[in-house]
C-alpha positions, -999 to 999 in steps of 0.1 A, spaced: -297 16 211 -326 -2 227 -328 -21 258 -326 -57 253 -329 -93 272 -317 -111 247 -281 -114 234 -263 -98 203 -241 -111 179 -218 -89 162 -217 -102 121 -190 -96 99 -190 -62 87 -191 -57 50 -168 -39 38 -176 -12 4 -145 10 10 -131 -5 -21 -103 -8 -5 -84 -40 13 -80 -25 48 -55 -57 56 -33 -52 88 1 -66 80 22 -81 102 48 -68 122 70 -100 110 87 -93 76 93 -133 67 63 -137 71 52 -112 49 77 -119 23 59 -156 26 26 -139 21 36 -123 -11 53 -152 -27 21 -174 -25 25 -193 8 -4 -216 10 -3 -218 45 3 -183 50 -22 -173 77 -51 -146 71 -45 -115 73 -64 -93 101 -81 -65 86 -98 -32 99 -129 -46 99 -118 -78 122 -110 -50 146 -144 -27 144 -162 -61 152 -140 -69 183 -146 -34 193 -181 -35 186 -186 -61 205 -165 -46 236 -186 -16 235 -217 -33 237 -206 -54 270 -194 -22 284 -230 -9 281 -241 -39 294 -255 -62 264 -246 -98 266 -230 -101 234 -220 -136 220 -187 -148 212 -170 -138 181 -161 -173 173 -195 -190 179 -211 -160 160 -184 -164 126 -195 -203 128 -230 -195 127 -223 -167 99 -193 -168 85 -197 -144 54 -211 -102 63 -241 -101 49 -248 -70 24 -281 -58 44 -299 -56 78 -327 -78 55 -297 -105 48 -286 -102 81 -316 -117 98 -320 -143 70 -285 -154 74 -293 -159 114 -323 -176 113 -309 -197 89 -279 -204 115 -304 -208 140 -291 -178 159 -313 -169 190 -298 -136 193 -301 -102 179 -281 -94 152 -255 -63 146 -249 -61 111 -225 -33 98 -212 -17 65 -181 6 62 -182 29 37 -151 52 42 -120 46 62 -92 72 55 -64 80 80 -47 110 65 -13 127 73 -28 148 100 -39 119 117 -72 122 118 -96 92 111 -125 96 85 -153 67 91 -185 64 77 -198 31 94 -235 22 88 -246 -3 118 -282 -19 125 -297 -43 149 -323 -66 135 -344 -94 150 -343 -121 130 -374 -139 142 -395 -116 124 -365 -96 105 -375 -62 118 -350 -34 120 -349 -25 157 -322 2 157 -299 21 130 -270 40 137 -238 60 119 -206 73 123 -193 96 102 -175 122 118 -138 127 116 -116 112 149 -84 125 160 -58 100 166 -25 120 175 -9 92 190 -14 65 165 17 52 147 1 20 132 -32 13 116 -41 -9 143 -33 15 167 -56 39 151 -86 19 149 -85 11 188 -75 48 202 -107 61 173 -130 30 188 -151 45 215 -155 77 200 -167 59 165 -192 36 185 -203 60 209 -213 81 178 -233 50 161 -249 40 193 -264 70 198 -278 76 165 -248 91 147 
Protein backbone atom coordinates (compact mmCIF):
# COMPACT_ATOMS: atom_id res chain seq x y z
CA UNK A 1 0.00 0.00 0.00
CA UNK A 2 1.44 3.41 -0.94
CA UNK A 3 2.60 6.17 1.22
CA UNK A 4 0.16 8.79 1.51
CA UNK A 5 -0.34 12.55 3.07
CA UNK A 6 -3.68 12.59 2.58
CA UNK A 7 -6.42 10.74 4.52
CA UNK A 8 -8.55 7.54 3.68
CA UNK A 9 -11.92 6.74 3.94
CA UNK A 10 -12.91 3.30 4.33
CA UNK A 11 -16.53 2.88 1.92
CA UNK A 12 -18.94 0.37 2.47
CA UNK A 13 -17.91 -2.80 1.14
CA UNK A 14 -20.09 -4.39 -1.33
CA UNK A 15 -21.06 -7.38 -0.62
CA UNK A 16 -21.45 -10.43 -3.76
CA UNK A 17 -21.25 -13.46 -1.41
CA UNK A 18 -24.92 -13.95 -2.12
CA UNK A 19 -25.27 -14.44 1.08
CA UNK A 20 -26.74 -12.07 4.13
CA UNK A 21 -23.73 -12.24 6.43
CA UNK A 22 -26.17 -10.48 9.31
CA UNK A 23 -24.75 -10.75 12.95
CA UNK A 24 -27.72 -11.47 15.16
CA UNK A 25 -28.07 -10.37 18.37
CA UNK A 26 -27.20 -11.99 21.43
CA UNK A 27 -30.78 -10.69 22.78
CA UNK A 28 -33.56 -13.33 21.73
CA UNK A 29 -36.63 -10.56 22.22
CA UNK A 30 -35.18 -8.74 20.27
CA UNK A 31 -34.77 -11.08 17.70
CA UNK A 32 -38.15 -12.54 17.92
CA UNK A 33 -39.12 -8.57 17.35
CA UNK A 34 -37.01 -8.67 14.29
CA UNK A 35 -38.70 -11.49 12.76
CA UNK A 36 -42.20 -10.54 13.49
CA UNK A 37 -41.81 -7.23 11.47
CA UNK A 38 -40.79 -4.65 14.18
CA UNK A 39 -40.55 -1.32 12.44
CA UNK A 40 -38.34 -0.06 14.81
CA UNK A 41 -36.35 -2.94 15.10
CA UNK A 42 -32.71 -1.68 14.78
CA UNK A 43 -30.26 -2.81 11.82
CA UNK A 44 -28.65 -5.57 11.96
CA UNK A 45 -24.63 -5.55 12.06
CA UNK A 46 -23.29 -7.53 9.36
CA UNK A 47 -19.82 -9.04 8.48
CA UNK A 48 -19.09 -6.44 6.28
CA UNK A 49 -19.76 -3.54 9.09
CA UNK A 50 -16.99 -5.38 10.79
CA UNK A 51 -14.24 -5.78 7.86
CA UNK A 52 -14.74 -1.91 7.52
CA UNK A 53 -14.14 -1.15 11.29
CA UNK A 54 -11.23 -3.43 10.92
CA UNK A 55 -10.12 -1.98 7.85
CA UNK A 56 -9.96 1.03 9.08
CA UNK A 57 -8.03 -0.06 12.41
CA UNK A 58 -5.44 -1.59 10.39
CA UNK A 59 -4.80 1.26 8.41
CA UNK A 60 -4.25 3.70 11.58
CA UNK A 61 -2.10 1.01 13.03
CA UNK A 62 0.19 1.51 9.90
CA UNK A 63 -0.09 4.90 10.32
CA UNK A 64 -2.75 6.39 7.73
CA UNK A 65 -5.06 8.93 9.01
CA UNK A 66 -8.17 7.38 8.18
CA UNK A 67 -11.54 9.32 8.58
CA UNK A 68 -14.30 8.51 10.67
CA UNK A 69 -16.68 5.81 9.86
CA UNK A 70 -19.55 7.99 10.53
CA UNK A 71 -18.54 11.10 8.57
CA UNK A 72 -17.35 8.71 5.71
CA UNK A 73 -21.21 6.64 5.57
CA UNK A 74 -22.68 10.37 5.45
CA UNK A 75 -20.65 11.31 2.64
CA UNK A 76 -21.33 7.76 1.02
CA UNK A 77 -23.77 5.92 2.32
CA UNK A 78 -24.39 3.11 -0.22
CA UNK A 79 -20.77 0.57 -1.40
CA UNK A 80 -20.28 1.39 -4.51
CA UNK A 81 -19.91 -1.68 -7.08
CA UNK A 82 -16.27 -0.50 -8.51
CA UNK A 83 -12.95 1.39 -7.69
CA UNK A 84 -14.43 3.65 -10.88
CA UNK A 85 -17.83 4.30 -8.74
CA UNK A 86 -15.98 4.61 -5.85
CA UNK A 87 -14.25 7.80 -6.77
CA UNK A 88 -17.38 9.15 -8.51
CA UNK A 89 -19.40 8.63 -5.45
CA UNK A 90 -16.53 10.81 -3.44
CA UNK A 91 -16.14 13.49 -5.43
CA UNK A 92 -19.61 13.72 -5.70
CA UNK A 93 -19.65 13.83 -1.64
CA UNK A 94 -17.01 16.18 -1.82
CA UNK A 95 -14.65 13.80 -0.12
CA UNK A 96 -10.95 15.15 0.13
CA UNK A 97 -9.69 11.93 0.90
CA UNK A 98 -8.55 8.74 -0.64
CA UNK A 99 -10.95 6.28 -0.94
CA UNK A 100 -10.89 2.33 0.13
CA UNK A 101 -13.36 0.68 -1.71
CA UNK A 102 -13.90 -3.23 -1.18
CA UNK A 103 -15.84 -6.20 -2.50
CA UNK A 104 -16.28 -9.70 -0.73
CA UNK A 105 -16.64 -12.34 -2.79
CA UNK A 106 -16.50 -15.45 -0.44
CA UNK A 107 -16.96 -15.68 3.34
CA UNK A 108 -17.35 -19.36 4.59
CA UNK A 109 -16.46 -20.45 8.14
CA UNK A 110 -16.63 -24.13 8.07
CA UNK A 111 -16.80 -26.86 10.89
CA UNK A 112 -13.05 -26.93 11.19
CA UNK A 113 -13.03 -23.44 11.86
CA UNK A 114 -11.14 -22.12 9.39
CA UNK A 115 -12.21 -18.82 7.55
CA UNK A 116 -12.38 -18.81 3.68
CA UNK A 117 -12.24 -14.97 2.37
CA UNK A 118 -11.86 -13.65 -0.94
CA UNK A 119 -11.91 -9.85 -0.30
CA UNK A 120 -11.03 -7.60 -3.33
CA UNK A 121 -9.84 -3.94 -1.86
CA UNK A 122 -8.60 -0.78 -3.88
CA UNK A 123 -7.49 2.67 -3.11
CA UNK A 124 -8.49 5.24 -5.66
CA UNK A 125 -8.07 9.04 -5.88
CA UNK A 126 -10.96 10.54 -6.71
CA UNK A 127 -9.70 13.82 -7.98
CA UNK A 128 -8.60 12.27 -11.05
CA UNK A 129 -10.21 8.57 -10.36
CA UNK A 130 -7.04 6.75 -10.74
CA UNK A 131 -6.51 3.39 -9.06
CA UNK A 132 -3.52 3.87 -6.75
CA UNK A 133 -3.29 0.39 -5.22
CA UNK A 134 -5.20 -3.09 -5.38
CA UNK A 135 -4.99 -5.77 -3.06
CA UNK A 136 -6.63 -9.44 -2.13
CA UNK A 137 -7.17 -11.88 0.34
CA UNK A 138 -7.96 -15.08 -0.40
CA UNK A 139 -6.26 -17.41 1.69
CA UNK A 140 -7.90 -19.68 4.25
CA UNK A 141 -7.60 -18.25 8.24
CA UNK A 142 -7.58 -20.38 11.15
CA UNK A 143 -9.77 -19.35 13.90
CA UNK A 144 -9.62 -22.11 16.59
CA UNK A 145 -10.93 -20.09 19.16
CA UNK A 146 -13.90 -18.47 17.64
CA UNK A 147 -17.30 -19.51 18.98
CA UNK A 148 -19.41 -16.64 17.28
CA UNK A 149 -19.27 -15.15 13.82
CA UNK A 150 -18.26 -12.01 15.24
CA UNK A 151 -15.61 -13.51 17.06
CA UNK A 152 -14.33 -14.93 13.93
CA UNK A 153 -14.13 -12.06 11.84
CA UNK A 154 -12.01 -10.05 14.52
CA UNK A 155 -9.43 -12.98 15.63
CA UNK A 156 -9.13 -13.60 11.20
CA UNK A 157 -8.75 -9.57 10.82
CA UNK A 158 -5.09 -8.80 10.83
CA UNK A 159 -4.15 -11.82 9.07
CA UNK A 160 -6.96 -10.99 6.15
CA UNK A 161 -5.68 -7.29 5.98
CA UNK A 162 -2.18 -7.91 6.35
CA UNK A 163 -2.66 -10.23 3.23
CA UNK A 164 -4.56 -7.40 1.13
CA UNK A 165 -2.15 -4.76 2.07
CA UNK A 166 0.53 -6.36 0.82
CA UNK A 167 -0.67 -7.34 -2.40
CA UNK A 168 -2.57 -10.54 -1.58
Amino acid sequence: MPASGRPIAVLRFRNETGLSLRIASNNPLEELGKAAGDPFARRDPTVLDELEEIATQELARRGFVVLSTAETQRAVPTPPSDPGSAALAAKRAGLDALVLQGTLHRFTLNPSRILLITLDLALVDPRDGRTLWTGTAHRPVAVPAAQTLPEAVRDAGPQIFADAFNGG
